[in-house]
LUMTI-642808 format. One record per atom (N, C-alpha, C, CB): residue number from 1; x, z, y. Coordinates in steps of 0.2 Angstrom, whole numbers, plus 5000, padded with zeros to 4 digits. Glycine has a CB too. Layout:
N
R   pos      X      Z      Y
R   NUM      X      Z      Y
...
! end
This chain:
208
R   pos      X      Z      Y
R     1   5004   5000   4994
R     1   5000   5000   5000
R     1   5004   5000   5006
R     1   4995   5006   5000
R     2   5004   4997   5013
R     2   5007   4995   5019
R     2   5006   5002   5020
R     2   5005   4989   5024
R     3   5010   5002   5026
R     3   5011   5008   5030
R     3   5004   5007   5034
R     3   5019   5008   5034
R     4   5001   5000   5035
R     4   4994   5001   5041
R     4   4988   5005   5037
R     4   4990   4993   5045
R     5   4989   5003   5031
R     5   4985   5006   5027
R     5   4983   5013   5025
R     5   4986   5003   5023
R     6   4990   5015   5025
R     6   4991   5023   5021
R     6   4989   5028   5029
R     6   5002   5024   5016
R     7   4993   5023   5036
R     7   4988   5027   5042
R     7   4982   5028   5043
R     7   4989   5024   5049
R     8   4978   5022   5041
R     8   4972   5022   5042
R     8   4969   5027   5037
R     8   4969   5015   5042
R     9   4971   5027   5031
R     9   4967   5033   5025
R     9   4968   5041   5030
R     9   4973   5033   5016
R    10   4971   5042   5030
R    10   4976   5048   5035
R    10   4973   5051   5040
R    10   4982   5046   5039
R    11   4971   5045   5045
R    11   4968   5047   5050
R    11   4959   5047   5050
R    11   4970   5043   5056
R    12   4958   5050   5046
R    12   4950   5049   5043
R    12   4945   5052   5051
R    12   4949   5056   5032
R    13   4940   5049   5053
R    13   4938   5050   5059
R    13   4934   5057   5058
R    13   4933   5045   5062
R    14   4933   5059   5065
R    14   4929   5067   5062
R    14   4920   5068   5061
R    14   4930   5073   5070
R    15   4917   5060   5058
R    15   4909   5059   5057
R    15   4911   5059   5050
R    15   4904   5054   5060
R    16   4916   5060   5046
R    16   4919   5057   5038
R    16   4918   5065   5038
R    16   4928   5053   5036
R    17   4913   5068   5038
R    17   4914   5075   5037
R    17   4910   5078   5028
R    17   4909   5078   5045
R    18   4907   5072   5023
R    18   4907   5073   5018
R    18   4907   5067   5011
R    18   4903   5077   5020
R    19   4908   5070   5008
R    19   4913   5063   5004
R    19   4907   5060   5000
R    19   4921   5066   4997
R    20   4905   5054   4998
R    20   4902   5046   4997
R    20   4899   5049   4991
R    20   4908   5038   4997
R    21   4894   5047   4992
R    21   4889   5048   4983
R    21   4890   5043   4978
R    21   4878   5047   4985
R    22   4888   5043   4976
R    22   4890   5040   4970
R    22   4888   5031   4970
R    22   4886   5044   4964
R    23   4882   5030   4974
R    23   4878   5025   4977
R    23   4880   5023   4983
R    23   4872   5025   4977
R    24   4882   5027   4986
R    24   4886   5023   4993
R    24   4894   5021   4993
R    24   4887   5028   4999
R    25   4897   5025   4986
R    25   4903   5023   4986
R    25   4905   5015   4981
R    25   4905   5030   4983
R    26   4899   5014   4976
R    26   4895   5011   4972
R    26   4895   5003   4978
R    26   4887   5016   4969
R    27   4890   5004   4983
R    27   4890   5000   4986
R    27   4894   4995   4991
R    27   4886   5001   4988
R    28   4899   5000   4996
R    28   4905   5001   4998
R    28   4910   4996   4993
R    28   4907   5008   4998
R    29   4908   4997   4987
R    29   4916   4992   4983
R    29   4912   4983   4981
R    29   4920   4998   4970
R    30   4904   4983   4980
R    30   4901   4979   4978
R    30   4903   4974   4985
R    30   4895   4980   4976
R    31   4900   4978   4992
R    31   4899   4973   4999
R    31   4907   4971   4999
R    31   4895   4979   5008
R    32   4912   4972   4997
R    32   4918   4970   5000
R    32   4920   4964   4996
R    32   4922   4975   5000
R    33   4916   4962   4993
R    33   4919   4956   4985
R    33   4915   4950   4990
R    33   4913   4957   4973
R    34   4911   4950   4993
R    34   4907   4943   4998
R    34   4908   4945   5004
R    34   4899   4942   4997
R    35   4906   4952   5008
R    35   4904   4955   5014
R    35   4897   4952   5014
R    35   4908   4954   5020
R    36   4892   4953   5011
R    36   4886   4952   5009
R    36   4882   4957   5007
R    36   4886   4948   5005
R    37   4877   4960   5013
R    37   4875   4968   5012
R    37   4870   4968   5007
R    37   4871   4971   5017
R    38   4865   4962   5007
R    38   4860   4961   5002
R    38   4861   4958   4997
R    38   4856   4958   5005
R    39   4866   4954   4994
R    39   4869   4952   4989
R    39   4874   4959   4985
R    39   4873   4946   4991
R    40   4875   4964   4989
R    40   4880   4970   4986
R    40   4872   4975   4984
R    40   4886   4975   4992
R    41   4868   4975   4987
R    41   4863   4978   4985
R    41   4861   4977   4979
R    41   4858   4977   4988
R    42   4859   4970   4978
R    42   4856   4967   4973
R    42   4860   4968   4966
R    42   4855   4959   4975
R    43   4865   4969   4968
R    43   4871   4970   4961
R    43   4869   4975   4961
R    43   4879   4969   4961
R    44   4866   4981   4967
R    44   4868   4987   4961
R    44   4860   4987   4958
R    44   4871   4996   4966
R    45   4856   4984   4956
R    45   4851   4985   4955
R    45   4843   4984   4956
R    45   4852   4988   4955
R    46   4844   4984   4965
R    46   4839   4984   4970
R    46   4836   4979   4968
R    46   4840   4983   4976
R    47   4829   4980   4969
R    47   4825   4972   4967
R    47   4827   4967   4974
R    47   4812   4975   4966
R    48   4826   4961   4973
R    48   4825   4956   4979
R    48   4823   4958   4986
R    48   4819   4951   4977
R    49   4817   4960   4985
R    49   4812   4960   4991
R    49   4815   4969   4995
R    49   4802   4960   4987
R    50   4819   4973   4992
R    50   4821   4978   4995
R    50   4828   4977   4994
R    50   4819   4985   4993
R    51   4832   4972   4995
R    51   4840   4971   4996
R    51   4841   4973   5001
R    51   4843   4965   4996
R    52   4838   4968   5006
R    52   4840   4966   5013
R    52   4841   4972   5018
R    52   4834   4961   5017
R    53   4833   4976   5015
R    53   4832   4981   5019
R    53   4838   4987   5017
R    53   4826   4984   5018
R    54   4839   4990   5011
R    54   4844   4992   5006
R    54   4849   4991   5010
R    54   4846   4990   5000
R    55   4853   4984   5009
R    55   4859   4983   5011
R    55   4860   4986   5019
R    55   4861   4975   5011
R    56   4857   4985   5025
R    56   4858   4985   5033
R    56   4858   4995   5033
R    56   4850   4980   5039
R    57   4855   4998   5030
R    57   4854   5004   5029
R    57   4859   5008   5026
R    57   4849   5004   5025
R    58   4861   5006   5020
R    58   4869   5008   5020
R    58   4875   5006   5024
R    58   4871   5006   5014
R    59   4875   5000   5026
R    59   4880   4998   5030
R    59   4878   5002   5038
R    59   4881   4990   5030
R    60   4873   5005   5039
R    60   4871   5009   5045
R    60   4874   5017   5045
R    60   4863   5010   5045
R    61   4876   5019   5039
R    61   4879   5025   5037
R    61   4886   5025   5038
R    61   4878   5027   5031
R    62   4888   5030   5043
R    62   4896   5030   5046
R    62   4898   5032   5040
R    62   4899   5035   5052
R    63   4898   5035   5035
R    63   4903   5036   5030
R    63   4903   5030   5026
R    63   4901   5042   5026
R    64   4900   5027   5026
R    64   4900   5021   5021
R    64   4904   5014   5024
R    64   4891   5019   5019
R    65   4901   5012   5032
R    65   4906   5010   5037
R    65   4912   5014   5037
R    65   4904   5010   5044
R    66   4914   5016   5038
R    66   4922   5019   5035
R    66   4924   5016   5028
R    66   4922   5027   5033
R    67   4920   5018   5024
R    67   4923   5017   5015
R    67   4924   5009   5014
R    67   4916   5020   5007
R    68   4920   5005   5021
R    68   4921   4998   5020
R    68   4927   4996   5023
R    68   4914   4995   5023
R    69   4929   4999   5028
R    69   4934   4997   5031
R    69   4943   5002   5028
R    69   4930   4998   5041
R    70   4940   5007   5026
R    70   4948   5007   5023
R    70   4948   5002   5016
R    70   4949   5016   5020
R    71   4942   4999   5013
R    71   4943   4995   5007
R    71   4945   4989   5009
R    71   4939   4996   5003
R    72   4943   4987   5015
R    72   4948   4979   5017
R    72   4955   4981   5020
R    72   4944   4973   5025
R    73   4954   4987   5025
R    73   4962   4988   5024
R    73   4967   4988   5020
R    73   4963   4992   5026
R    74   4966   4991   5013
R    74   4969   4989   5009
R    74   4970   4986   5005
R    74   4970   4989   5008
R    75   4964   4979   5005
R    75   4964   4972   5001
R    75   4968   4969   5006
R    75   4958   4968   4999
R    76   4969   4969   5013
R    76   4972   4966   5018
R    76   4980   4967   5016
R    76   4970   4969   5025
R    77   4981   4974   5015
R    77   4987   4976   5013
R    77   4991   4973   5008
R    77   4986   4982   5012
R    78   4988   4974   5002
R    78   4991   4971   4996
R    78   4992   4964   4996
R    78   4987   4972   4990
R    79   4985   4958   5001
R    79   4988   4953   5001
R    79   4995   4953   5006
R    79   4982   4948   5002
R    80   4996   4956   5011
R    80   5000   4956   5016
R    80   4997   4953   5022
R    80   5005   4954   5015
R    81   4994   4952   5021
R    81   4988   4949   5027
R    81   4986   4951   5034
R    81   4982   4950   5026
R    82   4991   4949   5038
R    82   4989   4953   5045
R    82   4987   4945   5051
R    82   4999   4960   5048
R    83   4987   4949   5057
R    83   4986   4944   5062
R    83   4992   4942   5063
R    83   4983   4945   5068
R    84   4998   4943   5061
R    84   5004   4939   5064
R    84   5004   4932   5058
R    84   5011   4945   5063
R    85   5003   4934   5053
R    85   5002   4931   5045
R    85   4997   4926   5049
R    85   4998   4937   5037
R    86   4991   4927   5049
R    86   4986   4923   5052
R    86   4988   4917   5057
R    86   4981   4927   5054
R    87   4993   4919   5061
R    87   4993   4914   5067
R    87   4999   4911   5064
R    87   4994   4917   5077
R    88   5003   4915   5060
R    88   5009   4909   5058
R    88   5008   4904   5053
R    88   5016   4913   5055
R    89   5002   4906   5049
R    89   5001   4899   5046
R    89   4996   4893   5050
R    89   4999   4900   5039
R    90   4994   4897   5056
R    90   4990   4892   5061
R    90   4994   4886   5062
R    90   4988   4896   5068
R    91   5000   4892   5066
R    91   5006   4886   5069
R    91   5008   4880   5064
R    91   5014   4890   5070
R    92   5009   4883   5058
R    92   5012   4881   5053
R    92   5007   4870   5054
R    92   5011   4888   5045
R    93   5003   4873   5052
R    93   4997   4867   5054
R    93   4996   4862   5058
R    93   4993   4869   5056
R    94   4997   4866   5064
R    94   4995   4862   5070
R    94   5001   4860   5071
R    94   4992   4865   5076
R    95   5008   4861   5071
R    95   5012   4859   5073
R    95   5016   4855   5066
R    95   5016   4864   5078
R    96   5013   4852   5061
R    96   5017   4852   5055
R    96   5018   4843   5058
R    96   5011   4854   5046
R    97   5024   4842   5055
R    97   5024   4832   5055
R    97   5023   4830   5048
R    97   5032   4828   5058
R    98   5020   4826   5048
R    98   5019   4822   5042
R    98   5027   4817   5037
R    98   5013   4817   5045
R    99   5031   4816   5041
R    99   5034   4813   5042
R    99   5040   4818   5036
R    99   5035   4813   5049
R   100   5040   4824   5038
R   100   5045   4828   5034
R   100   5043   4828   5028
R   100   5047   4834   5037
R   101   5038   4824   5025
R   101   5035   4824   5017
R   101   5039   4819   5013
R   101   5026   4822   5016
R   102   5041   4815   5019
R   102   5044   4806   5013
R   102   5052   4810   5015
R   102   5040   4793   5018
R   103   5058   4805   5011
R   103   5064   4806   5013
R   103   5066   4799   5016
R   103   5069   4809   5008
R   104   5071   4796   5018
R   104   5075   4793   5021
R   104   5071   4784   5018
R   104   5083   4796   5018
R   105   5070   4785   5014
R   105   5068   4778   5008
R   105   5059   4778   5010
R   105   5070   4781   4996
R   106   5055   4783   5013
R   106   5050   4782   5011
R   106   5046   4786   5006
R   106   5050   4778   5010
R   107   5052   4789   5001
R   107   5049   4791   4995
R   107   5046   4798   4996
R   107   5054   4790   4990
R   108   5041   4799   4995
R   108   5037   4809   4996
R   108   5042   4811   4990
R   108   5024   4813   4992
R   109   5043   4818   4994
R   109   5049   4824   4992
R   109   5045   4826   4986
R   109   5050   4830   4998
R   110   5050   4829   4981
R   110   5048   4834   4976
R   110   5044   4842   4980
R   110   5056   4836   4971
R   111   5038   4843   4978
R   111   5035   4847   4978
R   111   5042   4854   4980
R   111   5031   4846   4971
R   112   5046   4853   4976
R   112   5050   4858   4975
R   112   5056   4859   4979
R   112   5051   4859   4970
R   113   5055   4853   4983
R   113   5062   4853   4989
R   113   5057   4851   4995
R   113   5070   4845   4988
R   114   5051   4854   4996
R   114   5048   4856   5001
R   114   5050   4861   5002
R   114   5044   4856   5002
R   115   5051   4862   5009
R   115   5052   4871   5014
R   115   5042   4873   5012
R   115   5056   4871   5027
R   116   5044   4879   5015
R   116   5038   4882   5017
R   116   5035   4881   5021
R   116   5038   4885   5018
R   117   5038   4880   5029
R   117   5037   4875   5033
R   117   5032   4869   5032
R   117   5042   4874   5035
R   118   5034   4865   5028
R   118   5033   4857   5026
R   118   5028   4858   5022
R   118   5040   4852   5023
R   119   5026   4862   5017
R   119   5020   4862   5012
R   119   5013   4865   5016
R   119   5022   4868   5006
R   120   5015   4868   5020
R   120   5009   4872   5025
R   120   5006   4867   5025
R   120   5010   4876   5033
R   121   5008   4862   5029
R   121   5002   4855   5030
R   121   4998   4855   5025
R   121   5005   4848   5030
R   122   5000   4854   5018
R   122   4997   4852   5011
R   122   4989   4853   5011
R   122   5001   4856   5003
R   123   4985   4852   5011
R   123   4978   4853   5007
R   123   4975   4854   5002
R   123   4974   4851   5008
R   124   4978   4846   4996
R   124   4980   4843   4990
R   124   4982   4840   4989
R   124   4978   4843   4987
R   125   4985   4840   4983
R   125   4989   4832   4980
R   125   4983   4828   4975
R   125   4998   4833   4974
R   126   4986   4823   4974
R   126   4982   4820   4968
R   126   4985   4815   4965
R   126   4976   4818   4970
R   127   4987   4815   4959
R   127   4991   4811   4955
R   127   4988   4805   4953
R   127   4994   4814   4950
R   128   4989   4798   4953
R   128   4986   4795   4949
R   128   4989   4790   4947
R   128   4980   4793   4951
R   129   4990   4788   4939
R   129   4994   4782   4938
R   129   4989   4776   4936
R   129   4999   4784   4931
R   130   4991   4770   4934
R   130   4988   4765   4935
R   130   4990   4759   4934
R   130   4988   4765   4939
R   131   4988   4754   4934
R   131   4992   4747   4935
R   131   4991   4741   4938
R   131   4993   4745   4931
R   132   4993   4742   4942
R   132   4992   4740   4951
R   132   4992   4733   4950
R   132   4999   4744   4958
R   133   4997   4727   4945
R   133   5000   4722   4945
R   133   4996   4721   4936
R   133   5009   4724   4947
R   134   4993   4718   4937
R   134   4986   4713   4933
R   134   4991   4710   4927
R   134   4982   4704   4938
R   135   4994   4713   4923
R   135   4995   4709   4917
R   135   5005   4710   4915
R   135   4992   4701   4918
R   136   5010   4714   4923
R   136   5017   4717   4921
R   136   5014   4721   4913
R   136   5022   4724   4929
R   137   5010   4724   4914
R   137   5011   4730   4907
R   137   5013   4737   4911
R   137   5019   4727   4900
R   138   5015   4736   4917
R   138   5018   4743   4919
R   138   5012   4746   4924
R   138   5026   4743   4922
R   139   5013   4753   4923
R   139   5010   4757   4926
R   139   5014   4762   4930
R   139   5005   4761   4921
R   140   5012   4761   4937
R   140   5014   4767   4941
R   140   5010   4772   4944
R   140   5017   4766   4945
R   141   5015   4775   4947
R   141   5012   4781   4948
R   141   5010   4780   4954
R   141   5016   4787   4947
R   142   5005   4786   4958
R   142   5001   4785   4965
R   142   5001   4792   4967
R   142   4994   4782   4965
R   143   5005   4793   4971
R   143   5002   4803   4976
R   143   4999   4801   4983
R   143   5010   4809   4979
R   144   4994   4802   4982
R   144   4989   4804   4986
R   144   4988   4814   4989
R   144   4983   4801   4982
R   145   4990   4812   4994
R   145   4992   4818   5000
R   145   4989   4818   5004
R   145   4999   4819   5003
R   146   4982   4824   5006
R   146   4979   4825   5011
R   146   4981   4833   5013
R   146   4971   4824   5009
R   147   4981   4831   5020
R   147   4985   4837   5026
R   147   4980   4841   5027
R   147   4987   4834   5035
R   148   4979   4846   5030
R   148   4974   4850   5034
R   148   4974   4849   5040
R   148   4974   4857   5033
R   149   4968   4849   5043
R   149   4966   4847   5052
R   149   4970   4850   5053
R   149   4959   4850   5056
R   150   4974   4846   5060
R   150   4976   4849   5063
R   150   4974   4852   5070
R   150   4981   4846   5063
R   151   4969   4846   5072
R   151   4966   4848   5078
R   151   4961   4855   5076
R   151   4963   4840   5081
R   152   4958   4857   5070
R   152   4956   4862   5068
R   152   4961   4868   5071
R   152   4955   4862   5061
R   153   4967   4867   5068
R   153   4970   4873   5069
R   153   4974   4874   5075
R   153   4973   4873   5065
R   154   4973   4867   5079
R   154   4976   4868   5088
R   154   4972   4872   5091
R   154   4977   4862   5092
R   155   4963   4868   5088
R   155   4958   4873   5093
R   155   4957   4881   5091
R   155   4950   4871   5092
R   156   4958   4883   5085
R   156   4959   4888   5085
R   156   4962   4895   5089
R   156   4961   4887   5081
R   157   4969   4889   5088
R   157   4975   4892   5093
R   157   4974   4892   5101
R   157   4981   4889   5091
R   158   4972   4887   5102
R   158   4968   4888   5108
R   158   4964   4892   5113
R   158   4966   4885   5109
R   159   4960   4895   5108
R   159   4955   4900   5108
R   159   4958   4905   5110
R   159   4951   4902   5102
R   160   4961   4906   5105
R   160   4966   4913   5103
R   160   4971   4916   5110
R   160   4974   4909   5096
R   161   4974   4910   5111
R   161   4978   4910   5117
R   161   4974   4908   5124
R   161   4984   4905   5115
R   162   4967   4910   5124
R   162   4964   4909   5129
R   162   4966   4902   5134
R   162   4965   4914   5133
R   163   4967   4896   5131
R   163   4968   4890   5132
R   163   4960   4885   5132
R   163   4975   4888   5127
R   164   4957   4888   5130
R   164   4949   4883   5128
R   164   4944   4889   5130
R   164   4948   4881   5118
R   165   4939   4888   5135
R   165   4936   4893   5138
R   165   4927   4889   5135
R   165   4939   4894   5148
R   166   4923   4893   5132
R   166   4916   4890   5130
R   166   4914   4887   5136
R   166   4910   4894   5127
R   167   4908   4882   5137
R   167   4904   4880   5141
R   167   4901   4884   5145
R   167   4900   4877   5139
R   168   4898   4889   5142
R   168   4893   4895   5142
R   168   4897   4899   5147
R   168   4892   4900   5134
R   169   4903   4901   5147
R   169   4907   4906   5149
R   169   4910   4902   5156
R   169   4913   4908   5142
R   170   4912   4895   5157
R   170   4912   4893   5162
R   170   4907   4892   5170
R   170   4913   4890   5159
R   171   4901   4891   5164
R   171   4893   4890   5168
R   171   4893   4897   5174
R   171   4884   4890   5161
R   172   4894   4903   5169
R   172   4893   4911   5170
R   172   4899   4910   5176
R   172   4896   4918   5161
R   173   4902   4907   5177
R   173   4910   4910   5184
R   173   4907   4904   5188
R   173   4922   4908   5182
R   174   4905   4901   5188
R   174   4901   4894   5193
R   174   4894   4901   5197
R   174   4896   4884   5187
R   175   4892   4902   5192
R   175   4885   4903   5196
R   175   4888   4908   5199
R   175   4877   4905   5191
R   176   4892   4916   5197
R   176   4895   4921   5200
R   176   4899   4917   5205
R   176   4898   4925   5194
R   177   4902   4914   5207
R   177   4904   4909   5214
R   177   4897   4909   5217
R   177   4907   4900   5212
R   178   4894   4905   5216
R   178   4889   4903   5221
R   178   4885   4907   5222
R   178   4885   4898   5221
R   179   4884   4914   5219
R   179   4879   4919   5220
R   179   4883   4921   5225
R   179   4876   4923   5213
R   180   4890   4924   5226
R   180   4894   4927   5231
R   180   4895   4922   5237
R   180   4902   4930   5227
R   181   4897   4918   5235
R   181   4896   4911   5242
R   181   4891   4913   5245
R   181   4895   4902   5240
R   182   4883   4914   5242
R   182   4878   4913   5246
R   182   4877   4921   5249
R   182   4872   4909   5242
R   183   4879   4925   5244
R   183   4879   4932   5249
R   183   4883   4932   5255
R   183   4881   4939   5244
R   184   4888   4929   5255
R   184   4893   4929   5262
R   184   4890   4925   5267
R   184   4900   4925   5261
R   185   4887   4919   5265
R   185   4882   4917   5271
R   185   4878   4921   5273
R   185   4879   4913   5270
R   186   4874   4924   5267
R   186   4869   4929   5272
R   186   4872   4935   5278
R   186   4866   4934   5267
R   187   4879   4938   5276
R   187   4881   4944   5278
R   187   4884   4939   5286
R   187   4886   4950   5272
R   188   4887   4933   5285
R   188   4888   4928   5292
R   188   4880   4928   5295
R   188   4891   4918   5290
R   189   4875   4930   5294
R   189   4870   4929   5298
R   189   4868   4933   5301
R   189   4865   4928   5295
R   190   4871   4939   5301
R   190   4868   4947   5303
R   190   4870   4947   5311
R   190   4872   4954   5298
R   191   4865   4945   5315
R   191   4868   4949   5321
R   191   4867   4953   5324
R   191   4869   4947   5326
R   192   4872   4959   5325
R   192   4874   4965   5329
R   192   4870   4965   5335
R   192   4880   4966   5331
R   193   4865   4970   5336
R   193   4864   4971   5344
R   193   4864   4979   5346
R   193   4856   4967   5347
R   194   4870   4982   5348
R   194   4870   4987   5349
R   194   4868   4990   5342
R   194   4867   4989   5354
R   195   4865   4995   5343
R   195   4865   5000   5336
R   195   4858   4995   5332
R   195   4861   5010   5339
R   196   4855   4991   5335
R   196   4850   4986   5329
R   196   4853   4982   5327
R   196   4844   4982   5332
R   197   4852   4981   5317
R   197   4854   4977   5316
R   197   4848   4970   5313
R   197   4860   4979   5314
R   198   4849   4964   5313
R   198   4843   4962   5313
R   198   4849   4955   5307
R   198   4839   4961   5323
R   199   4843   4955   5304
R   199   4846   4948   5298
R   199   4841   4941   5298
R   199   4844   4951   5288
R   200   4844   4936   5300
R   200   4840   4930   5302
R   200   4837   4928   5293
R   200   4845   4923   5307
R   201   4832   4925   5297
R   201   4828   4923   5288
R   201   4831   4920   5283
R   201   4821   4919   5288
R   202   4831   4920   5279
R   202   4836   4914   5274
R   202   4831   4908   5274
R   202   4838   4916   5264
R   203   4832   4904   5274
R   203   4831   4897   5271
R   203   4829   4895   5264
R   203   4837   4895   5273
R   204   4834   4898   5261
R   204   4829   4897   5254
R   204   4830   4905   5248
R   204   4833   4887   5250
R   205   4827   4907   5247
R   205   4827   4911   5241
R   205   4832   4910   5234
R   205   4820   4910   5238
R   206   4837   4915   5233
R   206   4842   4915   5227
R   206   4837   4914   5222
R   206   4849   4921   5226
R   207   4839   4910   5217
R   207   4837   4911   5210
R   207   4837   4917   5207
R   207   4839   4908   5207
R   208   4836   4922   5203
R   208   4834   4929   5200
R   208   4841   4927   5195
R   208   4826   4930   5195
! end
């Protein structure tokens, strides 16, 4: 078990104030094989028609939200799986050349004189032999090699690195501009007359 793992057991929170029944502990190990509340239900028994409700109900119980999250911590752990893990094989992806698969001749490298680097791209291979030439008698071979998206994994990374902002999220800083533009015009309207102060009418009503 990683050291993030064996902290997180350790630091158990102070609503972990009594230990997991037998059916919450039961449901805790099922929900973590899918992350599926109503499909862990259904394994332990529950009829259909009371999963759904079952499942949201146990995952509502802080002690059981706990038991769920130290048990991905240490499926995270044993695979080694962290966010650093995650974005290095992102990179690995998005910045892979295709190029470094064939050698000098053209010819795709042995599986086994790929780096690590150079395999990341892979998605699969597929072998096929054949005979391409109607009547030599000879058959060759064919590798067929499909990459993984790359542009998948540049958007990703883009996200990541706050480099790609949604539509949604842009619309929201436009209107919050013009909603402050138009309060500044209002507060340019106000004129001072000794201690009265008086606000000229607007012209048109802000939207809500």
């Amino acid at each position: 078990m990683g050291r993030t793992a064996e902290k997180f057991e350790r630091a158990a929170p102070p609503f972990v104030n009594r230990k997991l029944t037998r059916k919450e502990r039961r449901f805790a190990r099922e929900y973590v094989v899918d992350l599926n509340a109503a499909a862990a239900a259904r394994r332990m028994g529950f009829a259909h028609a009371r999963a759904n409700v079952m499942g949201v109900l146990m995952l509502q119980r802080q002690v059981v939200a706990y038991e769920v999250k130290r048990l991905l911590r240490r499926q995270f752990s044993l695979l080694d799986l962290t966010a650093e893990r995650v974005l290095e094989e992102l990179r690995r992806v998005a910045l892979a050349d295709p190029r470094a698969l064939f050698d000098d001749a053209g010819r795709l490298r042995p599986l086994t004189e790929l780096t690590a680097e150079q395999s990341a791209c892979i998605a699969s291979m597929d072998v096929v032999k054949r005979n391409l030439t109607g009547g030599d008698g000879e058959v060759e071979t064919i590798y067929r090699v499909k990459c993984w998206d790359k542009t998948k994994a540049l958007e990703l990374l883009a996200k990541y690195f706050g480099l790609l902002v949604e539509r949604g999220e842009v619309d929201l800083s436009e209107d919050l501009v013009r909603r402050l533009e138009a309060g500044r015009e209002r507060a340019r309207a106000v004129i001072v007359e000794g201690a009265v102060v008086k606000a000229l009418p607007e012209a048109a009503t802000e939207p809500a």
